[in-house]
Backbone as CSV, one residue per row, in Angstrom:
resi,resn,N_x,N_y,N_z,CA_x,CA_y,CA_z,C_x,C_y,C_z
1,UNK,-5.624,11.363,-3.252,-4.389,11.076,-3.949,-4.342,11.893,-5.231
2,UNK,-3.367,11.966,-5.744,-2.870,12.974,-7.129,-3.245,12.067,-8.202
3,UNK,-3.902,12.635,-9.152,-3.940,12.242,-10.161,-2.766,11.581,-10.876
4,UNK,-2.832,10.699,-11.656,-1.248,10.084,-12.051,-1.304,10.214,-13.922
5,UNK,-0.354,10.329,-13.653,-0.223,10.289,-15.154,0.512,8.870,-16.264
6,UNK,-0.244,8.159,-17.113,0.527,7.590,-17.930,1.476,7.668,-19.516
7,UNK,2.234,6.923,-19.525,2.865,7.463,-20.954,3.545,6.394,-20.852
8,UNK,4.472,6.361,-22.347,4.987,5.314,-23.208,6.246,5.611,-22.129
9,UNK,7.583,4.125,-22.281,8.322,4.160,-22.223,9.364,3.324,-22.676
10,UNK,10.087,3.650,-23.831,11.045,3.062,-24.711,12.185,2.929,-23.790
11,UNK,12.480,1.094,-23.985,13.451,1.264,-22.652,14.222,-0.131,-23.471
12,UNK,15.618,-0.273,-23.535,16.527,-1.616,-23.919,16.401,-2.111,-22.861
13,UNK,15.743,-3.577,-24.002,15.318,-4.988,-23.053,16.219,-5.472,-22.132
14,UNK,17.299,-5.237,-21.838,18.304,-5.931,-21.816,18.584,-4.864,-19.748
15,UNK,18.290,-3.394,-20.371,17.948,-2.440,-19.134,16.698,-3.022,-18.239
16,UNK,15.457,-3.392,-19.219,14.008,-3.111,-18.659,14.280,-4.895,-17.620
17,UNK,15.184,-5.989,-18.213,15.462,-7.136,-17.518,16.483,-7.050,-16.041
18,UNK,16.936,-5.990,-16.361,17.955,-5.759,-14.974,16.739,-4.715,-14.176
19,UNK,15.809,-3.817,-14.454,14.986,-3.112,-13.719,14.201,-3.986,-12.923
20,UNK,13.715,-5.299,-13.334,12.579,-6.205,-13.372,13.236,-6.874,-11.945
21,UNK,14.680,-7.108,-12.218,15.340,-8.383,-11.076,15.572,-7.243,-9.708
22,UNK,15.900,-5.838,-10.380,15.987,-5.410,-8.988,14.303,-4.774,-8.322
23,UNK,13.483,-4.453,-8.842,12.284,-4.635,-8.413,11.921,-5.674,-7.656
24,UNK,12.119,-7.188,-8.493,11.723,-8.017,-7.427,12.326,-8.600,-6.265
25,UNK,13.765,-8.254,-6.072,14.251,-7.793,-4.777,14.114,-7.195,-3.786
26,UNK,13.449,-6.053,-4.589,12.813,-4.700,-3.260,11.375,-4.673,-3.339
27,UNK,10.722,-6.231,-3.880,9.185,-6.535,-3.795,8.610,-5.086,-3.883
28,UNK,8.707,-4.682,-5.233,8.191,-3.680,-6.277,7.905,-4.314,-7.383
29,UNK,6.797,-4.020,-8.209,6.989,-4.062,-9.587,7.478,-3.322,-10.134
30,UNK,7.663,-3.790,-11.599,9.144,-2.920,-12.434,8.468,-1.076,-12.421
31,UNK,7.244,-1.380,-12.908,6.816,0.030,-12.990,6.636,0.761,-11.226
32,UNK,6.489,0.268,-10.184,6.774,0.632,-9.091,8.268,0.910,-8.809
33,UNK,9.058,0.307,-9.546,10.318,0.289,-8.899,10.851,1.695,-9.939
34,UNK,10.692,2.439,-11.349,11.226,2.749,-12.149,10.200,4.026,-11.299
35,UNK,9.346,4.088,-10.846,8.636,5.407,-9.941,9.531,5.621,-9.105
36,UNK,10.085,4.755,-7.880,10.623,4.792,-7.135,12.234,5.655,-7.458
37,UNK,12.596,4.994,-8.374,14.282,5.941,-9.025,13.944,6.839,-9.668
38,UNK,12.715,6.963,-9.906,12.577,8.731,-10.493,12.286,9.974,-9.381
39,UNK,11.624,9.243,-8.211,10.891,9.625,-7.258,12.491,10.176,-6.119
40,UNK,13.024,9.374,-6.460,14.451,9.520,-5.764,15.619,10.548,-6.438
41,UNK,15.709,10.448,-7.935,16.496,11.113,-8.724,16.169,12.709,-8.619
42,UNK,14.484,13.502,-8.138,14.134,14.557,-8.445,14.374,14.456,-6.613
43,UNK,14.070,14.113,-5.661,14.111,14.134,-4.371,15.652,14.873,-4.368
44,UNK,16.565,13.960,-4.851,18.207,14.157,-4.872,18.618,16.075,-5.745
45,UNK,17.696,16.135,-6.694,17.868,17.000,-7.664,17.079,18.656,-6.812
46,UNK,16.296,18.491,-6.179,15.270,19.001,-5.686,15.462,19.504,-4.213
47,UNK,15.916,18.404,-3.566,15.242,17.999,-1.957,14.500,18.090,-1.823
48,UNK,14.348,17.344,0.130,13.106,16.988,0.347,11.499,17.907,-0.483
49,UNK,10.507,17.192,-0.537,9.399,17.571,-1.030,8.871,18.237,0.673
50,UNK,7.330,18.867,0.469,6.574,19.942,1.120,6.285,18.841,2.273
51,UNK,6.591,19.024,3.493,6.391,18.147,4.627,7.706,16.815,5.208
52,UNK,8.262,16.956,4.073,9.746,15.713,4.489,10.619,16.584,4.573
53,UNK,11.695,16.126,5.588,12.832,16.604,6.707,13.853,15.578,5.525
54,UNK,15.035,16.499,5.418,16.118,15.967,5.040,16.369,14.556,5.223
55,UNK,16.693,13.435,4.814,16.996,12.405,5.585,15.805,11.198,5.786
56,UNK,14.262,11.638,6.090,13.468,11.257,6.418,12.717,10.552,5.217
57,UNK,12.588,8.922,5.321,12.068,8.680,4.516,10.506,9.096,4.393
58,UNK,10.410,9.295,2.908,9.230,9.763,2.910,7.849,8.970,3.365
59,UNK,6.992,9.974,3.693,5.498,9.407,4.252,5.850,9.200,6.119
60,UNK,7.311,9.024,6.377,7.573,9.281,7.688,7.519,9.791,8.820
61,UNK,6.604,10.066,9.798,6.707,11.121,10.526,7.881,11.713,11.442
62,UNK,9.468,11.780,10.882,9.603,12.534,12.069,10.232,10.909,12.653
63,UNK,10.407,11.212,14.383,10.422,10.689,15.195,9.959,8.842,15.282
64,UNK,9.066,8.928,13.957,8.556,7.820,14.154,9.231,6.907,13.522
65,UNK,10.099,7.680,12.487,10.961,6.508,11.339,12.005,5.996,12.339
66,UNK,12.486,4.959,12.010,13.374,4.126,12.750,14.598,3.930,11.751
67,UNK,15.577,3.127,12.723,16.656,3.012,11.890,16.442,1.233,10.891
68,UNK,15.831,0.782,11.478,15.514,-0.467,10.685,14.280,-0.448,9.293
69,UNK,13.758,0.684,9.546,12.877,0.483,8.401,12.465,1.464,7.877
70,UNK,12.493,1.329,6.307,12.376,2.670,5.462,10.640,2.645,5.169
71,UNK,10.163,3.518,4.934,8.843,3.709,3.924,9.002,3.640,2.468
72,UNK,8.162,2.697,2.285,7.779,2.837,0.512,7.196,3.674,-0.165
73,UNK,7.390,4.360,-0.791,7.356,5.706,-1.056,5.240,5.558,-2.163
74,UNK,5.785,4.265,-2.815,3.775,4.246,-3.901,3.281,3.584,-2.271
75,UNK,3.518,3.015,-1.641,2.548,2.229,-0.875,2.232,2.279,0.532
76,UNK,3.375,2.925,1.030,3.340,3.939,2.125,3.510,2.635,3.161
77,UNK,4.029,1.521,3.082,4.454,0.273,3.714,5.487,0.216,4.037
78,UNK,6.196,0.127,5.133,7.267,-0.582,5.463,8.074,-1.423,4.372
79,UNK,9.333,-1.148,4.332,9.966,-1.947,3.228,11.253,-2.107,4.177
80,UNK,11.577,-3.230,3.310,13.075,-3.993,4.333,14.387,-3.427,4.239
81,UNK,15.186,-2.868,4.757,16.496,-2.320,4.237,17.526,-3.125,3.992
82,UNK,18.349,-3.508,3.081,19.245,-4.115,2.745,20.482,-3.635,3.463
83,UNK,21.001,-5.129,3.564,22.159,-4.973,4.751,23.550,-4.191,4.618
C-alpha cells in the first residue's frame, strides 16, 4: 500500500457536522468519507486512475462489477448503493 500522508484540516463545524451524518450513512468515517470526495473530485478532474475503465468503480475488475454494488474505494469492500 502507498504511503499516506497526514495534515491539519480547518473545516466549519457546522460543514465538519453535515460531513459526519453523511459518512455515517455510507458507513464511512468522516475522515474516510472526506478521502472518498477528494478521491472522487480528482477522479472527475483527472479520470480514471492507471488500471480503472471509465465508469468502473474503482478496485473493480472489469466484468466483475455489477450493477448493484459499488467498491469502496479505502477498503476495497462492497458498499451499498443508494436507491
Amino acid at each position: 500500500m502507498a504511503a499516506r500522508k497526514s495534515f491539519l484540516l480547518r473545516i466549519d463545524a457546522a460543514l465538519w457536522e453535515e460531513l459526519e451524518r453523511w459518512a455515517a450513512d455510507e458507513l464511512r468515517s468522516a475522515n474516510g468519507q472526506v478521502e472518498f470526495l477528494l478521491r472522487q473530485a480528482v477522479r472527475t478532474r483527472t479520470g480514471p486512475g492507471p488500471g480503472e475503465q471509465a465508469g468502473t468503480p474503482p478496485g473493480a475488475l472489469g466484468a466483475e462489477a455489477t450493477a448493484s454494488t459499488q467498491t469502496d474505494t479505502l477498503t476495497g469492500l462492497p458498499s451499498p448503493l443508494k436507491p
